[in-house]
N, C-alpha and C positions, 0 to 999 in steps of 0.2 A: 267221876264214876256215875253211871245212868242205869238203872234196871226196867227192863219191859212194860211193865206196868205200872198204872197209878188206881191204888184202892182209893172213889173217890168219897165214899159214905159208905156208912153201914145203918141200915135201919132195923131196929131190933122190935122186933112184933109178935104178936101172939096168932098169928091168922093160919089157915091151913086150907087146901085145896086151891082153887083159883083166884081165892082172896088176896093172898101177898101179892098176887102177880097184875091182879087189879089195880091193888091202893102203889105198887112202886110206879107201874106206869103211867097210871093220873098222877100223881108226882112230877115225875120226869116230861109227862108232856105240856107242863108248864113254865117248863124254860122259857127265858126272852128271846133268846137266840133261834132264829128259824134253822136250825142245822139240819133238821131229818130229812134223809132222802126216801126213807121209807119207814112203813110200818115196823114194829116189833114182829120177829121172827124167830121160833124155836128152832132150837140146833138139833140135830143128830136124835128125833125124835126121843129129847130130853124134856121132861113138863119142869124142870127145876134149872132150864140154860135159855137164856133168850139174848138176841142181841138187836141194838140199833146204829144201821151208820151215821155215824157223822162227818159235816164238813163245813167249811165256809170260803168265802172268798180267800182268805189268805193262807188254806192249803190250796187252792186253784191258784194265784198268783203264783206261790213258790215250786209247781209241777209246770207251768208255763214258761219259767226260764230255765230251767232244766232239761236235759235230754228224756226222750219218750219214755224211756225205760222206768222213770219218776212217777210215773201215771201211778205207778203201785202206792204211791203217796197221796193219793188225792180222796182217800177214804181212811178216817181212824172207827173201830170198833167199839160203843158203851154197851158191855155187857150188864144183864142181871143176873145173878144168884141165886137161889135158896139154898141154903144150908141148914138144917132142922125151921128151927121158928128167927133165924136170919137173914136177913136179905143183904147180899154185896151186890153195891155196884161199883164198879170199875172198867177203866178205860188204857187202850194203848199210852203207853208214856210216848205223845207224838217227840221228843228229844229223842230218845233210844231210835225211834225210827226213821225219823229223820236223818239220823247217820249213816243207818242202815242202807237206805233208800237212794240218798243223794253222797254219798260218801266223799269225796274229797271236796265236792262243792259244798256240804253244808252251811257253812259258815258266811257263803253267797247268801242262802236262803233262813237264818238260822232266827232271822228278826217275825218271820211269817210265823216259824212254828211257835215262836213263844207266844207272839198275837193268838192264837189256837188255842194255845192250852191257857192261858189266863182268860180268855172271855169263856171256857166251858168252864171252870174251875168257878168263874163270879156267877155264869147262870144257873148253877144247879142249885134245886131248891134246899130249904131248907130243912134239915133232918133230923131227930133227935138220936144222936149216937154220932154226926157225922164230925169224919176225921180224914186227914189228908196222908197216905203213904206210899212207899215205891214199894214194889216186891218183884216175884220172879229170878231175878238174879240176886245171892245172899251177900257178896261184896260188892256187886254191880261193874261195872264192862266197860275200859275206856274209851272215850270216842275215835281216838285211834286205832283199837283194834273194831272197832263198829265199822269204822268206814272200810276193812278190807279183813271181814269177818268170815270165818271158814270153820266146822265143826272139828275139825283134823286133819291128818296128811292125806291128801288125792279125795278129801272131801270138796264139793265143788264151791266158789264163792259166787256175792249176789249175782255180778256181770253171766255167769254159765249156766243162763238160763234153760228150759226147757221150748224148744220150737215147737208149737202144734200144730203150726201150715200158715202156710202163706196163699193168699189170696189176690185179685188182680186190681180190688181198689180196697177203701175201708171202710165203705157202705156195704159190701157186698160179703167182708167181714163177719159185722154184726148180723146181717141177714140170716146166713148158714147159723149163727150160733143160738140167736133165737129162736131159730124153728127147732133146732134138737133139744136145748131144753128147754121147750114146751113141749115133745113129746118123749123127753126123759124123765123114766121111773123111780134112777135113783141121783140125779142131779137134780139140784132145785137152786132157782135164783134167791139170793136172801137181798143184794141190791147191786145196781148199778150207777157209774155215775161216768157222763160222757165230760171232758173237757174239752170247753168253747174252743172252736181254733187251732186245734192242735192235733186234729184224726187221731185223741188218744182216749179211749172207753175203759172201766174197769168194773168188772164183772165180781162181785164176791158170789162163789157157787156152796153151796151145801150137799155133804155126801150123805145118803142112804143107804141100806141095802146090806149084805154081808161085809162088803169092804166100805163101809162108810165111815162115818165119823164115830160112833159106836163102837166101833172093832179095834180103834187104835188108842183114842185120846183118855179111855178113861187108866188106860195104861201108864202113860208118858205123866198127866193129869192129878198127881198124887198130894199135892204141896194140900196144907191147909186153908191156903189163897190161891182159889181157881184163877187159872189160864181160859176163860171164856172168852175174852175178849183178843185169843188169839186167831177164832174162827169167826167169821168162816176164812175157808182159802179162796185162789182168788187166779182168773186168767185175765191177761192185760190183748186190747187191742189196739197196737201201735201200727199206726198206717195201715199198712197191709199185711204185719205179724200180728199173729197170734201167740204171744208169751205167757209160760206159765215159771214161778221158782220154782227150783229143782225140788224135793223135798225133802235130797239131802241136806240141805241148805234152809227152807222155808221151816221146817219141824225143829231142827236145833237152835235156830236162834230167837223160836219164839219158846224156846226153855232152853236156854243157856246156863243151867245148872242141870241138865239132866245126866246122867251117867252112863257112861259107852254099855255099860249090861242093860239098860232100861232101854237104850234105843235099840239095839240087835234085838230087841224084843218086836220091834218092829221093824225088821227090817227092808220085809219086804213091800212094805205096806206105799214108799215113797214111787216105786214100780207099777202098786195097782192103781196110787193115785194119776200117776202119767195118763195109763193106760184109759181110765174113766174119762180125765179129760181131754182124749184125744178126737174121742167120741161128737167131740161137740162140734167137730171143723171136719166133717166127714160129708160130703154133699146126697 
């Protein structure tokens, strides 16, 4: 049994305004592991949600023998926290999503993810409060039903993606999509990371705005161990598609204990996410 996430420390402080967010991330940017593809980036203009991606070579090998559609694996999320005078941090449990991700093949690639999660797990510094746990799911999720995971009946699973266009090569791709968000108001890049070799790019975008990330997550978001490290969301460029997960799909299984009334609470919301990222492959 596997649950979504791993709480990887808690640092327990006294600090208030941009001090906690200071002293976590001088912390954190002294890992050994060169993993960061980018700066720290606040979510859904939250001053108490930040995330950083990571990666290394050995989720880039295990998205290389894989089919494209894997690309969605080639970035895990280390969110931070605040919770009064707390600070979480915590990371995707790359197991849970590695299932998710590469589903019948895992077990191909299953030696790379644990490579992953044990050199993040020995680099992170050291903390006084820190502890190791899964949460998210309260029994946790077999890899069985992972690899061909569906929220319910005529809910869609990973393979029934979302097309956002298709394009005539997969330079020309990335082209279209960088220009719109750079001049999109409420999509925002939080990071990218292209794989060598493979014409496979993944984008993680950030929502703003009326229908952003704002509007939904603090809804779904209720556990007393945040789901930050399930955002951002994210559009894959495979060759010459443009893929996003559906978000009937991508919202339940990053809270695979949520309850059918908490999600009709949002249910339209996996329609305006389409719709915003449709925005991006528009010439």
């Amino acid at each position: 049994m596997v649950s979504n996430h791993l709480s990887l420390l808690v640092k327990v402080v006294r600090v208030y305004g941009k001090r906690w967010m200071q002293s976590s991330v001088q912390s954190l940017w002294r890992m050994k592991l060169k993993y960061w593809e980018n700066t720290v980036r606040q979510l859904a203009d939250d001053p108490d949600r930040f995330i950083i991606a990571v990666t290394n070579q050995d989720l880039i090998k295990a998205v290389k023998t894989g089919d494209p559609t894997t690309g969605f694996a080639a970035v895990m999320r280390l969110a931070i926290t605040k919770q009064g005078e707390m600070t979480y941090v915590s990371c995707q449990n790359p197991v849970y999503w590695g299932n998710v991700f590469f589903q019948g093949d895992y077990p191909e690639v299953e030696e790379y993810f644990a490579a992953f999660q044990k050199k993040l797990m020995k680099s992170m510094p050291r903390m006084r409060g820190r502890f190791n746990r899964s949460f998210g799911s309260t029994e946790g999720i077999t890899t069985e039903k992972l690899q061909h995971y569906r929220y319910g009946f005529r809910m869609p699973y990973f393979e029934e993606m979302v097309k956002l266009g298709t394009f005539s090569n997969f330079s020309e791709a990335k082209k279209v999509i960088e220009k719109n968000l750079a001049s999109s108001d409420v999509l925002v890049k939080v990071f990218e990371k292209e794989v060598p070799g493979k014409n496979v790019k993944l984008y993680g975008i950030g929502l703003r705005g009326p229908k952003g990330e704002s509007s939904f997550f603090p809804t779904i978001d209720t556990g007393d161990w945040k789901h930050t490290a399930g955002l951002p969301l994210e559009i894959l460029v495979a060759d010459k598609k443009v893929l996003m997960l559906d978000g009937k799909f991508r919202i339940p299984v990053s809270f695979p204990d949520m309850p059918k009334r908490t999600f009709k609470k949002i249910r339209s919301m996996p329609d305006d996410i389409n719709a915003l990222f449709e925005t991006l492959v528009k010439y």
